[in-house]
C-alpha positions, 0 to 999 in steps of 0.5 A, spaced: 861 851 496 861 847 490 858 841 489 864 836 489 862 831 485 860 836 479 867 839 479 870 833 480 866 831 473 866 838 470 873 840 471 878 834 474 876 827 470 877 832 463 883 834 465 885 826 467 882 824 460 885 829 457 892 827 460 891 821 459 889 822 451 896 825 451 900 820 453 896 815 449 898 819 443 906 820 445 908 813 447 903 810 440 909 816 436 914 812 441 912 804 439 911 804 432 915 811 430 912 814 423 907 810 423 905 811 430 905 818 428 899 817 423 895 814 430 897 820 434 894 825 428 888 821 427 887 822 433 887 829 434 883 829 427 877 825 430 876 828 437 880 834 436 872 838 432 869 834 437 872 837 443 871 844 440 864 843 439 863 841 446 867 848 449 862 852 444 856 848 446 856 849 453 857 841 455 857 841 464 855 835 464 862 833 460 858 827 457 859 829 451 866 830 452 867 824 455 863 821 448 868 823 444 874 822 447 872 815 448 870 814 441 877 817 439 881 813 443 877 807 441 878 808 434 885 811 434 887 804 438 883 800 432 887 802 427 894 802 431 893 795 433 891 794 424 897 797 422 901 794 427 898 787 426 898 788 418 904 793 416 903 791 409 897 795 409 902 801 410 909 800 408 911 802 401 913 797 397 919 796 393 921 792 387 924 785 389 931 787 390 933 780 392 934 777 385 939 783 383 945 779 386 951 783 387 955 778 392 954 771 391 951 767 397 952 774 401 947 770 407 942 773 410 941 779 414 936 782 419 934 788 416 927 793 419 922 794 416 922 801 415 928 801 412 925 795 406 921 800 405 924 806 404 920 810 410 927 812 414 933 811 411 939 805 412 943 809 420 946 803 423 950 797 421 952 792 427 955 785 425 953 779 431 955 773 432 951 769 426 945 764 429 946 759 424 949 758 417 945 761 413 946 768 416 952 773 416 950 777 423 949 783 420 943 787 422 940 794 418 936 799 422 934 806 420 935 813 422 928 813 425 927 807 428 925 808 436 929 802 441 921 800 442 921 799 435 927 795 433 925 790 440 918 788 437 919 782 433 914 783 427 917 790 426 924 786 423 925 782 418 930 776 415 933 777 408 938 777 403 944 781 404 943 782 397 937 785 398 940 791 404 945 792 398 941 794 392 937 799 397 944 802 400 949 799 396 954 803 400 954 797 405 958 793 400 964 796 402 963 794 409 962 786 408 967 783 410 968 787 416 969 782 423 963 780 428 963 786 432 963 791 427 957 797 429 957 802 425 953 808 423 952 813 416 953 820 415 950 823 409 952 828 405 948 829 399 950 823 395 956 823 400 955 816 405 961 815 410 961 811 416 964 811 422 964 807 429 958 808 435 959 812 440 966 816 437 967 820 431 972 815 428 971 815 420 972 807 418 975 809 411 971 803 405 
């Protein structure tokens, strides 16, 4: 009968680490969207060799297993915690759009990052009640963009109308319409059409 401590360090605790490395790996994808998918490829990048190398040397202790997915995991957490702190280090930059003023006093606007970037396109349009004077109520999110995303404050930001409009001017046409307003964008080669969430109610702008 085998000795339970080995098998229990040969074959389960690998097992659960490895569980573990996946779920990591999949709620990292989740939280942060595309960049998170540069973690979970970094990931398997560091440790995937490093597992393949303690199959084919023959590690029953697992210590080098074990090793090289701490590392992995460790290294993959640094650099999520980077780019979630410093997204300026990974966003492509667009020109300063906001001077390009195509409604006068249009107001501010939450927009995503992910959509100021251009990582994922302009999906949503949603007109809230505005916080203040200086806002219009209208928030921007992007196709790709995950609820856990959209929640985290740092990953929002507050501009100019304007600046929403010079990357999608479509929302041009969708200005004046009334708080409440929530709207999505179906693309068609150069084509853009907005209709009603949750219905296939065409808005026609």
């Amino acid at each position: 009968m085998p000795n339970l401590v080995e098998l229990f360090v040969e074959y389960i605790l690998p097992f659960i680490m490895l569980l573990l490395a996946i779920i990591y790996a999949a709620l990292k994808v989740q939280s942060m969207g595309g960049p998170g998918i540069i973690v979970a490829v970094f990931f398997v990048l560091l440790f995937g060799p490093s597992l393949s190398y303690a199959l084919i040397a023959n590690d029953s202790s697992g210590m080098l297993f074990l090793a090289s997915l701490s590392v992995a995991l460790v290294a993959s957490g640094v650099l999520a915690l980077v780019m979630y702190r410093k997204p300026d280090l990974y966003l492509r930059q667009r020109p300063n759009l906001a001077g390009t003023v195509l409604i006068p006093a249009a107001g501010g606007c939450v927009c995503t990052k992910s959509v100021l970037s251009g990582s994922t396109p302009l999906k949503w349009c949603v007109r809230c009640e505005p916080v203040d004077g200086a806002d219009n109520g209208w928030r921007f999110i992007g196709r790709d963009d995950k609820d856990i995303y959209i929640n985290t404050a740092a990953n929002n930001s507050v501009v100019d109308f304007n600046t929403v409009a010079n990357i999608e001017p479509a929302v041009l046409a969708i200005y004046d319409m009334p708080v409440g307003t929530e709207l999505y964008i179906e693309r068609d080669g150069d084509d853009i059409r907005f209709f009603r969430t949750g219905t296939r109610d065409e808005v026609k702008v």
